[in-house]
PDBQT receptor file of N, H, CA, C and O in Angstrom, charges set to zero:
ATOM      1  N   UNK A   1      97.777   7.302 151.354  1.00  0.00    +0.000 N 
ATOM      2  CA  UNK A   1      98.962   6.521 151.090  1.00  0.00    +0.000 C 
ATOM      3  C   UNK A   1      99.994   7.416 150.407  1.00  0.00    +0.000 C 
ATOM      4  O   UNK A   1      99.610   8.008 149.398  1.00  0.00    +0.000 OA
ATOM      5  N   UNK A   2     101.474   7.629 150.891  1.00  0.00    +0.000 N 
ATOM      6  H   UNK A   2     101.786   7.148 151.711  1.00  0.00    +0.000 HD
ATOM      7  CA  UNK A   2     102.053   8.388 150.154  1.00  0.00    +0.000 C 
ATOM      8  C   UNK A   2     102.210   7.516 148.806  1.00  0.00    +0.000 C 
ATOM      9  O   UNK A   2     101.899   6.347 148.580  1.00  0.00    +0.000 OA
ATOM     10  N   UNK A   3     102.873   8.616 147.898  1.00  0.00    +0.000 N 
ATOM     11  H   UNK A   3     103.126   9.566 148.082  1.00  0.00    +0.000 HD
ATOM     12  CA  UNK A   3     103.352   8.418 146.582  1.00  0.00    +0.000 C 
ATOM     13  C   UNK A   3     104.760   7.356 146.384  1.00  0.00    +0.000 C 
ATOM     14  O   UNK A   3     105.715   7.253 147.154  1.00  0.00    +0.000 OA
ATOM     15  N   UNK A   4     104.585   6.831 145.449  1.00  0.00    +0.000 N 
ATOM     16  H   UNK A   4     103.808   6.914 144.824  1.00  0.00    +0.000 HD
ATOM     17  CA  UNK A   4     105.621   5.764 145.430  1.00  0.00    +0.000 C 
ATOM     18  C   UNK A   4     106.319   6.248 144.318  1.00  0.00    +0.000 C 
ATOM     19  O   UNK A   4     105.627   6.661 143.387  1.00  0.00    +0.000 OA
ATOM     20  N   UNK A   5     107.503   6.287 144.212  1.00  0.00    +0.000 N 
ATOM     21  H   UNK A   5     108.065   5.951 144.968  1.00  0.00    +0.000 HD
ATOM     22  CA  UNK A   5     108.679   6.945 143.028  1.00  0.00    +0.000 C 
ATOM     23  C   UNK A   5     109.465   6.061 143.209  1.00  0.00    +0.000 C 
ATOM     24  O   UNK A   5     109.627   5.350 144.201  1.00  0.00    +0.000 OA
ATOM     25  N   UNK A   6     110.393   6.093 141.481  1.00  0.00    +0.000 N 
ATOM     26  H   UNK A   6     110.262   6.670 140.675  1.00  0.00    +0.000 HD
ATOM     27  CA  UNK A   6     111.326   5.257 141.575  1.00  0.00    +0.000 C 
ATOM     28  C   UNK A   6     112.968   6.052 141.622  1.00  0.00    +0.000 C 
ATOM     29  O   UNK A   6     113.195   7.103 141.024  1.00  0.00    +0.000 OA
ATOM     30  N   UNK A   7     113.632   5.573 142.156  1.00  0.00    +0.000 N 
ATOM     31  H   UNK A   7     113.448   4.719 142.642  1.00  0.00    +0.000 HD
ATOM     32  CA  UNK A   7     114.775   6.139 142.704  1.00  0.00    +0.000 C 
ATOM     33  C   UNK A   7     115.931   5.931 141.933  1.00  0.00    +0.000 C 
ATOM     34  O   UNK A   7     115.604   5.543 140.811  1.00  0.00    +0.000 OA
ATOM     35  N   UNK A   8     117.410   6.049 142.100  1.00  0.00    +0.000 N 
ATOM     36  H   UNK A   8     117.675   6.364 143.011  1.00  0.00    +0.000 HD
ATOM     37  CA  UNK A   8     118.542   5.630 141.200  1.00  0.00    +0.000 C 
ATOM     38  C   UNK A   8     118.777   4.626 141.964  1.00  0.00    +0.000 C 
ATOM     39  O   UNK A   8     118.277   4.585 143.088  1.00  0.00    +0.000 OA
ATOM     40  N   UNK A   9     119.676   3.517 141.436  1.00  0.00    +0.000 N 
ATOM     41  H   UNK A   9     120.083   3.551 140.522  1.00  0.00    +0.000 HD
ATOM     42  CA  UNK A   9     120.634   2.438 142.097  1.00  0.00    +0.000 C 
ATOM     43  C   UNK A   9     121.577   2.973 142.875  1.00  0.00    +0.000 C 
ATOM     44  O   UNK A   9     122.094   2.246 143.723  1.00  0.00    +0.000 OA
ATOM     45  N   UNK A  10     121.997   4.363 142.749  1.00  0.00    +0.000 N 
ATOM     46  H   UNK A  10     121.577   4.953 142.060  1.00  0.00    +0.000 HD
ATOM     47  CA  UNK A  10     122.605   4.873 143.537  1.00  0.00    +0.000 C 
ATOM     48  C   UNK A  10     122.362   5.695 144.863  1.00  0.00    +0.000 C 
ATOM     49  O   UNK A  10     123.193   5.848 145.759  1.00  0.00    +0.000 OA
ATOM     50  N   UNK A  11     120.563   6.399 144.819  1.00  0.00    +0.000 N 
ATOM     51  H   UNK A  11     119.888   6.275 144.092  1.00  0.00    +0.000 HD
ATOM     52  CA  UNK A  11     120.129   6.829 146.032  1.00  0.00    +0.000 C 
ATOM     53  C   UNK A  11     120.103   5.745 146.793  1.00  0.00    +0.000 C 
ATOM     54  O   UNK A  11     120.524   5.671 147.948  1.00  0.00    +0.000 OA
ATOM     55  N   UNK A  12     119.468   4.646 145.974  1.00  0.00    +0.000 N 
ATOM     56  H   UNK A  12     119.127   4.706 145.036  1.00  0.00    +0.000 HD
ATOM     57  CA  UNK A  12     118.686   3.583 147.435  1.00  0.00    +0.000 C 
ATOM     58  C   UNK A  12     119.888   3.282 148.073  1.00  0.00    +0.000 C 
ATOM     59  O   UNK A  12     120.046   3.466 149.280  1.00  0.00    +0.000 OA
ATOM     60  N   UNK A  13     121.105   2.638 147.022  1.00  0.00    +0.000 N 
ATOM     61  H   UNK A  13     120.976   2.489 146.042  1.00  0.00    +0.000 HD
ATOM     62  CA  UNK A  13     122.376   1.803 148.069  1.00  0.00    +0.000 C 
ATOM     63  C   UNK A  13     122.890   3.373 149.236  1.00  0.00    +0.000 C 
ATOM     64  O   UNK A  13     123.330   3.037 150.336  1.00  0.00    +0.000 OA
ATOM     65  N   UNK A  14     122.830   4.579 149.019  1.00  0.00    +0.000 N 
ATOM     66  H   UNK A  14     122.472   4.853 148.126  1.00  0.00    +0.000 HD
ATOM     67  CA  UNK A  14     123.081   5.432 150.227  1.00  0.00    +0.000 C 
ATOM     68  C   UNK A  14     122.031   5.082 151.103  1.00  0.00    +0.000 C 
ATOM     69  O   UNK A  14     122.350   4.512 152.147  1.00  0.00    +0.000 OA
ATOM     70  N   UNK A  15     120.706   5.340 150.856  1.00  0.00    +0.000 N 
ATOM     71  H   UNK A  15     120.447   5.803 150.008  1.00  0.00    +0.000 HD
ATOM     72  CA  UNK A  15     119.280   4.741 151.833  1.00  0.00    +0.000 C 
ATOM     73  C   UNK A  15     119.818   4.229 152.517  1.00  0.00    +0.000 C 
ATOM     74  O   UNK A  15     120.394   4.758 153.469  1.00  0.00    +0.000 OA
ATOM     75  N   UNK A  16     119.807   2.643 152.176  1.00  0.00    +0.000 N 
ATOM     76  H   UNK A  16     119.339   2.214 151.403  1.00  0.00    +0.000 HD
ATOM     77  CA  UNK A  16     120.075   0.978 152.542  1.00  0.00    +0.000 C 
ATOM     78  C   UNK A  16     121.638   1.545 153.278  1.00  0.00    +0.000 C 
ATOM     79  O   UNK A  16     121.594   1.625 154.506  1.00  0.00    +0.000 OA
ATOM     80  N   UNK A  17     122.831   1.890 152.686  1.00  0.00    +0.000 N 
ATOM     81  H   UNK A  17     122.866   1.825 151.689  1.00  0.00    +0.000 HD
ATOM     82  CA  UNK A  17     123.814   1.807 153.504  1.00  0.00    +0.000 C 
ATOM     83  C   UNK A  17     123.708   2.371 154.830  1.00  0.00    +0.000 C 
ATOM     84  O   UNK A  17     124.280   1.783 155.748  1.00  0.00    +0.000 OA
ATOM     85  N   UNK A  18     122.874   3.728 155.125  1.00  0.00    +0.000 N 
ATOM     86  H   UNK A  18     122.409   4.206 154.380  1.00  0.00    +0.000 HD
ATOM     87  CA  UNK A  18     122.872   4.262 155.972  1.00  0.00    +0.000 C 
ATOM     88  C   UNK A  18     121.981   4.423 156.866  1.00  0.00    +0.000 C 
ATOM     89  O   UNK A  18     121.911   5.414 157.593  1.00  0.00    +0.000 OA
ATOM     90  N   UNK A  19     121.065   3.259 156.893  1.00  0.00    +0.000 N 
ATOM     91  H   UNK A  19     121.122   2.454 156.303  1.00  0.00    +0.000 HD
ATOM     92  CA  UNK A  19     120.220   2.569 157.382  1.00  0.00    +0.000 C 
ATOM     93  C   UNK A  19     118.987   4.115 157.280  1.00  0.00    +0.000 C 
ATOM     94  O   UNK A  19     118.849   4.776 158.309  1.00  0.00    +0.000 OA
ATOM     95  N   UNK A  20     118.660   4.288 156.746  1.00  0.00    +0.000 N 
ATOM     96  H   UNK A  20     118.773   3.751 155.910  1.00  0.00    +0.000 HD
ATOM     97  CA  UNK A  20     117.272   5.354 156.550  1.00  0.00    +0.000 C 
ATOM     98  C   UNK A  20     116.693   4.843 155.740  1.00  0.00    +0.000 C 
ATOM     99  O   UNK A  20     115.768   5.639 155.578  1.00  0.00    +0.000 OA
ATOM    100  N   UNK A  21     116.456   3.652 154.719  1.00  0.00    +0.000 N 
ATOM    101  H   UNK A  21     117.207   3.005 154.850  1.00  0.00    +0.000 HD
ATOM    102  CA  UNK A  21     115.706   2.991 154.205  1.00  0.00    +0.000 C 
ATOM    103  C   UNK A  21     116.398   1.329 154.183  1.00  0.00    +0.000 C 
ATOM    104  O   UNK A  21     117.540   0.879 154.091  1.00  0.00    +0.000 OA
ATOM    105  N   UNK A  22     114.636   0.572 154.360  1.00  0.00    +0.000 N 
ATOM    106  H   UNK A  22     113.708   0.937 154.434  1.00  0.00    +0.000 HD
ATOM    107  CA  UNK A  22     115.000  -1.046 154.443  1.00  0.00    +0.000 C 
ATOM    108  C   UNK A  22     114.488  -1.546 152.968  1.00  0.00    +0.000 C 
ATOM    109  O   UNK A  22     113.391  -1.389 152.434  1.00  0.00    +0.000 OA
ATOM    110  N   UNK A  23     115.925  -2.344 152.399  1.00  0.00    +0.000 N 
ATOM    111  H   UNK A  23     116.817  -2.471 152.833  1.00  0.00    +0.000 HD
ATOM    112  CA  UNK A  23     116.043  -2.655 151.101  1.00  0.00    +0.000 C 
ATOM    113  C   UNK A  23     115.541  -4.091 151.231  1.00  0.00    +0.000 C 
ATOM    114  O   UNK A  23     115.763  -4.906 152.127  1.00  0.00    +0.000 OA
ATOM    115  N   UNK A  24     114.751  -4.213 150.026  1.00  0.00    +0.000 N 
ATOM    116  H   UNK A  24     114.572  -3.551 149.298  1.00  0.00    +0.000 HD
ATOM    117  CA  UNK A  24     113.591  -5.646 150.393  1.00  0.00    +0.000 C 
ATOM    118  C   UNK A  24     113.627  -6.321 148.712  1.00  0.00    +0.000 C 
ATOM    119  O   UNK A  24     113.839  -5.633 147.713  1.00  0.00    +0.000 OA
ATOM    120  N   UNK A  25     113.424  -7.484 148.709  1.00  0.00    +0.000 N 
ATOM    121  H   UNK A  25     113.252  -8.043 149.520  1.00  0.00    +0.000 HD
ATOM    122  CA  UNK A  25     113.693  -8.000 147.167  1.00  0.00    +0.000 C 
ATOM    123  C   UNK A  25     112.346  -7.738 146.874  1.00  0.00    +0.000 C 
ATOM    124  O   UNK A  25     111.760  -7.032 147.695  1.00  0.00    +0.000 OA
ATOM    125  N   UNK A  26     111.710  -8.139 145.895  1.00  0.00    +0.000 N 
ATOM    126  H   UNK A  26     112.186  -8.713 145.228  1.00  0.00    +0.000 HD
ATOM    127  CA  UNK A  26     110.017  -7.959 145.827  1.00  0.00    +0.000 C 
ATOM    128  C   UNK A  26     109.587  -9.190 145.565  1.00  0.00    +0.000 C 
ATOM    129  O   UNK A  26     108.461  -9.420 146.007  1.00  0.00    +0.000 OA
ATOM    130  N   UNK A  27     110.352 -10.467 144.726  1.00  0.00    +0.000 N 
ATOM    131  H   UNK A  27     111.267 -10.281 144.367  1.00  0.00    +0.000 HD
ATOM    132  CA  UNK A  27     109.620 -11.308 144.735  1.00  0.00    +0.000 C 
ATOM    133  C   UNK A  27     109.398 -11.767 145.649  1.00  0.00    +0.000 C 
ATOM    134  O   UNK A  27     110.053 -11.535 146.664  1.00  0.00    +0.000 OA
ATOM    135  N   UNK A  28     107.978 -12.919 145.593  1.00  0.00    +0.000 N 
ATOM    136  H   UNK A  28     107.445 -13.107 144.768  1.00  0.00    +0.000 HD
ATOM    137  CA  UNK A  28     107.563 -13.568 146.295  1.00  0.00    +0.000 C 
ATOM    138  C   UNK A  28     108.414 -14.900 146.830  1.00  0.00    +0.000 C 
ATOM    139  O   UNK A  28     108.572 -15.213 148.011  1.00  0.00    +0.000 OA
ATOM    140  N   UNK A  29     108.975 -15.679 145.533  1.00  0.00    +0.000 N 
ATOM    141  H   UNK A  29     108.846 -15.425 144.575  1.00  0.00    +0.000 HD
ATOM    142  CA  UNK A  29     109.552 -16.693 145.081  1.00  0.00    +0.000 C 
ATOM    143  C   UNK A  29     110.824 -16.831 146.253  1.00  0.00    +0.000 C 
ATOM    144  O   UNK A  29     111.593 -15.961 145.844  1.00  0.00    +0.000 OA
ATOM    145  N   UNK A  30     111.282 -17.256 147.115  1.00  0.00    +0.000 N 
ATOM    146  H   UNK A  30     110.657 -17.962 147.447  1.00  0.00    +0.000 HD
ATOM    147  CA  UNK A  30     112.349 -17.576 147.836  1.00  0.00    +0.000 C 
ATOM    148  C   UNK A  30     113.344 -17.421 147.535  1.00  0.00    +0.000 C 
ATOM    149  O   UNK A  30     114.290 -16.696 147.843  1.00  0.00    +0.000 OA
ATOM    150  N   UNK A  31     113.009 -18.552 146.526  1.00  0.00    +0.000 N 
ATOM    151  H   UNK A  31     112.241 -19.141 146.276  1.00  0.00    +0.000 HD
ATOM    152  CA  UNK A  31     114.686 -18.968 145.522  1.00  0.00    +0.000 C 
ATOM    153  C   UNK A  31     115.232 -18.017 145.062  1.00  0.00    +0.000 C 
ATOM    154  O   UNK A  31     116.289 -17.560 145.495  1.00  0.00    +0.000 OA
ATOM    155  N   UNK A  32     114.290 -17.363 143.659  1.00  0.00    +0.000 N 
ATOM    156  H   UNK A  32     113.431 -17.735 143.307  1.00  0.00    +0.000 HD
ATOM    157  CA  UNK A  32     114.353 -16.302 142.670  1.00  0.00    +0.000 C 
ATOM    158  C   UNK A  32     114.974 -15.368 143.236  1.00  0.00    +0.000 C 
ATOM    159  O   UNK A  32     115.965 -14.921 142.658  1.00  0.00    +0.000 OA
ATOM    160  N   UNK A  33     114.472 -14.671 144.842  1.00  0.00    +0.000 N 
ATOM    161  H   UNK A  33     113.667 -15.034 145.312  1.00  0.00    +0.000 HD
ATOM    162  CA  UNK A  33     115.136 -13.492 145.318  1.00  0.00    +0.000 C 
ATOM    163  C   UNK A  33     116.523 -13.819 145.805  1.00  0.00    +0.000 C 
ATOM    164  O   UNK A  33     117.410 -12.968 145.867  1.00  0.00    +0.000 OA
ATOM    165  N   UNK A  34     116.706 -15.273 146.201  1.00  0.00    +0.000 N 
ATOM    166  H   UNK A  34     115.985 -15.964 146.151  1.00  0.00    +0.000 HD
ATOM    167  CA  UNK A  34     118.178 -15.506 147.596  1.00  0.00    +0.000 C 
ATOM    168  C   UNK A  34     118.794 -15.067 145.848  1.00  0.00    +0.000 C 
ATOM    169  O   UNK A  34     119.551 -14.098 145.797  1.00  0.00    +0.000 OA
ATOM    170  N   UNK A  35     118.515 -15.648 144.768  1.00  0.00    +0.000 N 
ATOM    171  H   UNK A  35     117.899 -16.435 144.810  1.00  0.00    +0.000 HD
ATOM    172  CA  UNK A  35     119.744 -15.663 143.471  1.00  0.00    +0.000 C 
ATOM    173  C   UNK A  35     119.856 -14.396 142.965  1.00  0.00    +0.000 C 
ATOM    174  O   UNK A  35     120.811 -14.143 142.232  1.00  0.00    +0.000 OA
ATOM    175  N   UNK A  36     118.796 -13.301 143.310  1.00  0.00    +0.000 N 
ATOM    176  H   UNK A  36     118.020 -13.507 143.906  1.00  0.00    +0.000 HD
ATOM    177  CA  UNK A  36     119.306 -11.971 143.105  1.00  0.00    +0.000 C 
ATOM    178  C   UNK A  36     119.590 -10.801 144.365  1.00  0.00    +0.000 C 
ATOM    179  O   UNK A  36     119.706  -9.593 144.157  1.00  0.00    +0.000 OA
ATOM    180  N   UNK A  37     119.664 -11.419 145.612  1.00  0.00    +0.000 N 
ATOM    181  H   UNK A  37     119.569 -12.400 145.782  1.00  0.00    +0.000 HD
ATOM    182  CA  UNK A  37     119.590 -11.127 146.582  1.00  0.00    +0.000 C 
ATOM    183  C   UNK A  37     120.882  -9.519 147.024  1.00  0.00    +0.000 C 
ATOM    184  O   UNK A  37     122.073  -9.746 147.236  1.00  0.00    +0.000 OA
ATOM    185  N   UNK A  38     120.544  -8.677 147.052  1.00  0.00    +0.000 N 
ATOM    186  H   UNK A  38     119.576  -8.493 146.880  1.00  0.00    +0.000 HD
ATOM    187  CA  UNK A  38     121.637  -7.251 147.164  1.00  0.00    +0.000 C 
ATOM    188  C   UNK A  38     122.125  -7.640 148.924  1.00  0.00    +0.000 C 
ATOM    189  O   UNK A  38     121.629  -8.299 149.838  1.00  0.00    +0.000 OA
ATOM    190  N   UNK A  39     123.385  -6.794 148.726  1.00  0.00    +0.000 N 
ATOM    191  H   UNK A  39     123.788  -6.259 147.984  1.00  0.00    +0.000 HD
ATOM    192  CA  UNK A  39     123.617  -6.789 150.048  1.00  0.00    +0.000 C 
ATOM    193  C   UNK A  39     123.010  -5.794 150.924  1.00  0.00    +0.000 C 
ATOM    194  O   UNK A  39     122.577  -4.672 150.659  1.00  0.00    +0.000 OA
ATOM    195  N   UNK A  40     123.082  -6.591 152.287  1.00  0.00    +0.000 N 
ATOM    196  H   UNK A  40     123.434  -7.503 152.502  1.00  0.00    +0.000 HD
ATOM    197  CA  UNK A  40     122.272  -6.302 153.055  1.00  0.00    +0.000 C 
ATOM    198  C   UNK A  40     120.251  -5.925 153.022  1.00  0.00    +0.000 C 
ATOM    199  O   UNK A  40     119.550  -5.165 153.691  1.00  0.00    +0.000 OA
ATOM    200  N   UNK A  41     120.000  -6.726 152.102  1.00  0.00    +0.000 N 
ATOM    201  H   UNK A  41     120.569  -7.343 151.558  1.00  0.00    +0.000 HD
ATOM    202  CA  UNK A  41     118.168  -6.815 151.788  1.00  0.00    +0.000 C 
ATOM    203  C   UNK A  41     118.043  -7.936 152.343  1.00  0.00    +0.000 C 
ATOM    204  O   UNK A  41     118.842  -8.856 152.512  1.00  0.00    +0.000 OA
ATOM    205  N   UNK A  42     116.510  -7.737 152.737  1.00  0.00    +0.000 N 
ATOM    206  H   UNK A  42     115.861  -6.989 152.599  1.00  0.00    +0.000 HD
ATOM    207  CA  UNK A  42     115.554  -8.771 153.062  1.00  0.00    +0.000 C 
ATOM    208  C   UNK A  42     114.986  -9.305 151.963  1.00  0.00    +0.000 C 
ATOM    209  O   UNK A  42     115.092  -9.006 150.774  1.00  0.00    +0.000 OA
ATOM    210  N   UNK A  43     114.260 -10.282 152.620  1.00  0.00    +0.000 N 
ATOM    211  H   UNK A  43     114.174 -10.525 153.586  1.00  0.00    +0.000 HD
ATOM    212  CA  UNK A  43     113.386 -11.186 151.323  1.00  0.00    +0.000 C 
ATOM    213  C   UNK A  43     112.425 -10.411 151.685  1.00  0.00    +0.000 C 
ATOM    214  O   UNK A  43     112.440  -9.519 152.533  1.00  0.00    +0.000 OA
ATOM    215  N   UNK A  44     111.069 -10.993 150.612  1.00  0.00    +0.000 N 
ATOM    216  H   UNK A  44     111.057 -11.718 149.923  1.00  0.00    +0.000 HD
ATOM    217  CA  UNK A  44     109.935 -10.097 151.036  1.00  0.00    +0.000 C 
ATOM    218  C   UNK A  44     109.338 -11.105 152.347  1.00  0.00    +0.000 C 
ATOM    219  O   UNK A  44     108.804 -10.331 153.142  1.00  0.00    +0.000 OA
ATOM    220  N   UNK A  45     109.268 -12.069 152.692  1.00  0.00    +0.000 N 
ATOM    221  H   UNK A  45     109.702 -12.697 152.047  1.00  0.00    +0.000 HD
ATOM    222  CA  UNK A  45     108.742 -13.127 153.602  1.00  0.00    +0.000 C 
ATOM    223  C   UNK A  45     109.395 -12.609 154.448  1.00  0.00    +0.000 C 
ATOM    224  O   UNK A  45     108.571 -12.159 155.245  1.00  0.00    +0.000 OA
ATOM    225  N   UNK A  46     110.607 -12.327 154.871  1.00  0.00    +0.000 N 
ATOM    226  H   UNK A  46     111.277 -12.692 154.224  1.00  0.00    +0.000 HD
ATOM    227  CA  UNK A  46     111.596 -11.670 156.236  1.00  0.00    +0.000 C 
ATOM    228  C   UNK A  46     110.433  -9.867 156.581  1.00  0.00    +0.000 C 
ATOM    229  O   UNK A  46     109.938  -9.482 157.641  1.00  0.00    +0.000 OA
ATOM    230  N   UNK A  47     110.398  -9.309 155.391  1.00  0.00    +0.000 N 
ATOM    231  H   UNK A  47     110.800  -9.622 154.530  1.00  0.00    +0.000 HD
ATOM    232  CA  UNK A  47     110.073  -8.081 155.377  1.00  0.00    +0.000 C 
ATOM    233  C   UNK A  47     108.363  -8.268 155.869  1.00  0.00    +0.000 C 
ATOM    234  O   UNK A  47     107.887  -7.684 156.842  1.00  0.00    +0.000 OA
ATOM    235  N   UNK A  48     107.873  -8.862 155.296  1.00  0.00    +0.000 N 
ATOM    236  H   UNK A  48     108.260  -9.336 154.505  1.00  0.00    +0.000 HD
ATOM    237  CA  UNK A  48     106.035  -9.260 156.248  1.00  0.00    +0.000 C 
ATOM    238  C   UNK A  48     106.530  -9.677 157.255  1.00  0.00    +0.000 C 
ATOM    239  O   UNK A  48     106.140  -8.752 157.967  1.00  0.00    +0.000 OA
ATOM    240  N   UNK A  49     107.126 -10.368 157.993  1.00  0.00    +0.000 N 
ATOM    241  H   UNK A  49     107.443 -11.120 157.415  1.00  0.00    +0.000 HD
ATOM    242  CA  UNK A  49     107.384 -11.131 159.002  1.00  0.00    +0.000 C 
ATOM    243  C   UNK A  49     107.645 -10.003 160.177  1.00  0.00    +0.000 C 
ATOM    244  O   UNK A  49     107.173 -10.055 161.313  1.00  0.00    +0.000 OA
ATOM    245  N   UNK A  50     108.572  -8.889 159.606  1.00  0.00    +0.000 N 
ATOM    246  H   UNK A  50     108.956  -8.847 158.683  1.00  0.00    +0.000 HD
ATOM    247  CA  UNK A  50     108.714  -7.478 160.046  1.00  0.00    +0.000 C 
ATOM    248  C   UNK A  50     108.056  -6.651 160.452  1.00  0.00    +0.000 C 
ATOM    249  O   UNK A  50     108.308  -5.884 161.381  1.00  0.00    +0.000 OA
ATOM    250  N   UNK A  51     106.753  -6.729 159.539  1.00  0.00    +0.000 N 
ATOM    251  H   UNK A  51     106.548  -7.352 158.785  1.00  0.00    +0.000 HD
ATOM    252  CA  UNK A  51     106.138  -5.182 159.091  1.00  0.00    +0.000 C 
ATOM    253  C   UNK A  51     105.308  -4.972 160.624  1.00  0.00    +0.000 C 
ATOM    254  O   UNK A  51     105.052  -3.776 160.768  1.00  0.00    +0.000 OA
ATOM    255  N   UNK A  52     104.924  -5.643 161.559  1.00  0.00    +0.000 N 
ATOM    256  H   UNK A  52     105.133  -6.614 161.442  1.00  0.00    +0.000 HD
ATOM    257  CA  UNK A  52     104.119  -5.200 162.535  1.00  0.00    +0.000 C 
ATOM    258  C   UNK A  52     105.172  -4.443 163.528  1.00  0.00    +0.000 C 
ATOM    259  O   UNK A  52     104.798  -3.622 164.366  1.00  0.00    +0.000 OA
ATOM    260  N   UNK A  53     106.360  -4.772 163.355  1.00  0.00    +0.000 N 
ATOM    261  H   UNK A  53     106.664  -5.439 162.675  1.00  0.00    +0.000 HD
ATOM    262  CA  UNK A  53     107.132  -3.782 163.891  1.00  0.00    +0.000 C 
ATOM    263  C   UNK A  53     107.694  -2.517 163.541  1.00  0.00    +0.000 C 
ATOM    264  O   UNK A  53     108.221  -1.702 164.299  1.00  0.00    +0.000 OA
ATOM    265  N   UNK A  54     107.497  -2.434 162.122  1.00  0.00    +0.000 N 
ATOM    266  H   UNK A  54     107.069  -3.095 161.506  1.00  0.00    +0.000 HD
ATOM    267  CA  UNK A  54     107.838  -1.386 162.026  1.00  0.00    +0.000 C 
ATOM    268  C   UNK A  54     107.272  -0.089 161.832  1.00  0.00    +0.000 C 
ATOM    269  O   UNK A  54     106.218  -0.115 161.195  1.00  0.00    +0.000 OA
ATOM    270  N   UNK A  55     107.681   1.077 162.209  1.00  0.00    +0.000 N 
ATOM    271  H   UNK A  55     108.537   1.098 162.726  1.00  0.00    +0.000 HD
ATOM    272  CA  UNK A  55     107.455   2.458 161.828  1.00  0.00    +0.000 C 
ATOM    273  C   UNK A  55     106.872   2.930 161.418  1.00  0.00    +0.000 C 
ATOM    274  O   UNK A  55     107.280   2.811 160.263  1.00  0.00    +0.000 OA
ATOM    275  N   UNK A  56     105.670   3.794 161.342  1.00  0.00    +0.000 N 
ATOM    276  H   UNK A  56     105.338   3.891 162.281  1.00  0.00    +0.000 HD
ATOM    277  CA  UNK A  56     104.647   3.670 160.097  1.00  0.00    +0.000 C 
ATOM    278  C   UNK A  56     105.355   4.725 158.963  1.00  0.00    +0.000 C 
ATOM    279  O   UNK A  56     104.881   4.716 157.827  1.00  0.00    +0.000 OA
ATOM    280  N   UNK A  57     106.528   5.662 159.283  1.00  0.00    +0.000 N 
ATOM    281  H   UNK A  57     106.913   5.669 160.205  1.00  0.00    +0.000 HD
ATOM    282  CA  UNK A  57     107.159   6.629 158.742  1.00  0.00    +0.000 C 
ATOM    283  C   UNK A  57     108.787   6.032 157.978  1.00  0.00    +0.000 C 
ATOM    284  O   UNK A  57     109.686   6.622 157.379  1.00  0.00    +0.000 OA
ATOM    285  N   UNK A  58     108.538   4.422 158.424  1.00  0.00    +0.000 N 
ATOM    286  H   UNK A  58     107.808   3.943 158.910  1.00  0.00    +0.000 HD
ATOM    287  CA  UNK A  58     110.103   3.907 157.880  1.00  0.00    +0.000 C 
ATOM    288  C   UNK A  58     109.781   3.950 156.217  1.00  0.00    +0.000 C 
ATOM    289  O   UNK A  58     108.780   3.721 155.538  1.00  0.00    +0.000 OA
ATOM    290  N   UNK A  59     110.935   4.295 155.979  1.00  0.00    +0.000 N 
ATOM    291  H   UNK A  59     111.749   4.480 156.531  1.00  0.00    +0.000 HD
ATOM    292  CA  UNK A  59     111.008   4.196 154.759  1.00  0.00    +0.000 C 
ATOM    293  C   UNK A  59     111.288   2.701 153.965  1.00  0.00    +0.000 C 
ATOM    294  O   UNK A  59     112.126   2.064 154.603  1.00  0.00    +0.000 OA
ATOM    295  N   UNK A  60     110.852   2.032 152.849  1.00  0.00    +0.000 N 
ATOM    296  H   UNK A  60     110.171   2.550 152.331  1.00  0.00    +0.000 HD
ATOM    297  CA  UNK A  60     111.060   1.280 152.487  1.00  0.00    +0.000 C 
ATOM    298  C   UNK A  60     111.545   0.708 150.701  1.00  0.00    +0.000 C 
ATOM    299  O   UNK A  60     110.678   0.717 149.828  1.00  0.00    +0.000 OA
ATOM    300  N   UNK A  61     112.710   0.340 150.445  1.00  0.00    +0.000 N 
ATOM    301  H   UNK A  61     113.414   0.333 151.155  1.00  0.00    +0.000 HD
ATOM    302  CA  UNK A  61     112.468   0.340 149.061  1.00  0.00    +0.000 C 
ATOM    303  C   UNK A  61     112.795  -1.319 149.051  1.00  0.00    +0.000 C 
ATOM    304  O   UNK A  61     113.493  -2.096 149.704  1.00  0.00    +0.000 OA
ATOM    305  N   UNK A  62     111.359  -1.418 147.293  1.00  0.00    +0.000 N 
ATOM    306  H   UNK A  62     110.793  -0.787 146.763  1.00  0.00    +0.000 HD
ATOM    307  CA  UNK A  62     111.631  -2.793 146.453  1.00  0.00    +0.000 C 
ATOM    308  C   UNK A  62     112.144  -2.657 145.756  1.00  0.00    +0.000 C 
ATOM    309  O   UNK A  62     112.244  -1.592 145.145  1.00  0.00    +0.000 OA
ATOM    310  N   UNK A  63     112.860  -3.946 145.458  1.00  0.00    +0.000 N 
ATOM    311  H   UNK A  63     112.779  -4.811 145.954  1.00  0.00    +0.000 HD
ATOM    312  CA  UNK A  63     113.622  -4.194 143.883  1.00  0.00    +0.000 C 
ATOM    313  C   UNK A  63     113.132  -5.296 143.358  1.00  0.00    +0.000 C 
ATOM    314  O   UNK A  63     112.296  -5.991 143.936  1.00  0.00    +0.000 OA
ATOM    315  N   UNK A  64     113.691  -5.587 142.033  1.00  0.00    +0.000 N 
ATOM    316  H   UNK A  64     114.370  -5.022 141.564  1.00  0.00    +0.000 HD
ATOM    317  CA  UNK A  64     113.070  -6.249 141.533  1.00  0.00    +0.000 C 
ATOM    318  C   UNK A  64     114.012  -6.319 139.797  1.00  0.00    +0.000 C 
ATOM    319  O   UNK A  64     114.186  -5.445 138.948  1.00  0.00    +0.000 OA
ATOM    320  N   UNK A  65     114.284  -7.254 139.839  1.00  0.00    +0.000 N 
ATOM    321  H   UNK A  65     114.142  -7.964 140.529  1.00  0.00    +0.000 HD
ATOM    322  CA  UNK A  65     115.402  -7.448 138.099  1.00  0.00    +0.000 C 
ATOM    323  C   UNK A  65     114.650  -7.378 137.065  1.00  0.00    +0.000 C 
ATOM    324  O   UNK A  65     115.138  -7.473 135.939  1.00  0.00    +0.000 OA
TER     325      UNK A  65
């Protein structure tokens, strides 16, 4: 399993803007995430709903308040 690091607020939004990483909320909670929800992220329920499609090399970052 690679290594998991934490990044700046400013790498990921380049990531996420430039589509080389998919920005995902972490809670579970629906609600909790739509009310802290970043632009352009998934929920984590959208992001499982995903994961059999994706990449095994995509990059992915959580957040979390």
């Amino acid at each position: 399993m690679p290594e998991v690091s934490r990044i700046s607020v400013k790498e990921a939004r380049e990531r996420a803007t430039s589509r080389r990483a998919l920005l995902v909320c972490g809670y579970e909670d629906e609600e909790k995430c739509n009310k802290m929800k970043l632009e352009g992220a998934m929920t984590l329920a959208s992001f499982q709903a995903t994961l059999p499609s994706l990449s095994r090399d995509q990059e992915v970052i959580f957040y979390c308040a």
